[in-house]
C-alpha positions in Angstrom: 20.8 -52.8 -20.3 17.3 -53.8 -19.0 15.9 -51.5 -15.7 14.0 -53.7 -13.1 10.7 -53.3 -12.2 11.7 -51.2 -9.0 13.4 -48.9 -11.3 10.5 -48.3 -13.8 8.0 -48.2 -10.7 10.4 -45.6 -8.8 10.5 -43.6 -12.2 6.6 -43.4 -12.5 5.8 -43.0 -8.9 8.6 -39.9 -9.4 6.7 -38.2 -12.2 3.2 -38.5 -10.5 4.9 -37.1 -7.4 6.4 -33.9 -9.6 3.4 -33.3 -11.5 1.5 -33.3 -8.2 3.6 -30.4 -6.9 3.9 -28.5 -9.9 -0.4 -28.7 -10.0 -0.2 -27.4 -6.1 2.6 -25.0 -6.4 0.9 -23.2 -9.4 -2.8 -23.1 -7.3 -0.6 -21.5 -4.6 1.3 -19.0 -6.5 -2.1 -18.4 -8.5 -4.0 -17.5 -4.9 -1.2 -15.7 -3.6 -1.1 -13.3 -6.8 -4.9 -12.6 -6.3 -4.4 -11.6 -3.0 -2.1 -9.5 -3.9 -3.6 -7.8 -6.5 -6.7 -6.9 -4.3 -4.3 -5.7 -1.7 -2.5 -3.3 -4.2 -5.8 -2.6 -5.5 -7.4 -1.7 -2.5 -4.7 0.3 -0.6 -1.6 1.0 -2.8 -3.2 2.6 -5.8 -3.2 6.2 -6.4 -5.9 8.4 -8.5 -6.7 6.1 -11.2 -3.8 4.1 -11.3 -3.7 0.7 -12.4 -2.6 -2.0 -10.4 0.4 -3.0 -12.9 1.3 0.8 -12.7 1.0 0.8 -8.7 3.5 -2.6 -8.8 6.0 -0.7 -11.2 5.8 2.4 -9.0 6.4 0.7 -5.8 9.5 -1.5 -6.9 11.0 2.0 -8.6 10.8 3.6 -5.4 12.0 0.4 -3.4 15.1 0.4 -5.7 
């Protein structure tokens, strides 16, 4: 069965639109985990702790 143009149209305008977010959603995630790390870096880590270690220590002692 043949799609009409609307379809096919519909179908790439789709795709652009979901590759769009996925491009914006990682650049947000990707600032956010920057920020993040400087924050645990700067106020969370203890005597020469890394900030991987500071993260690990903080969820064992949420949990």
């Amino acid at each position: 069965m043949a799609k009409s143009k609307i379809i096919k149209a519909n179908e790439k305008i789709a795709e652009k639109v979901v590759g769009t977010f996925e491009k914006i959603e990682d650049s947000v995630v990707g600032g956010y985990t920057k920020i993040e790390d400087a924050f645990v870096d700067r106020y969370l880590t203890k005597d020469d702790e890394t900030i991987e270690e500071a993260k690990a220590r903080l969820q064992k002692e949420k949990a």
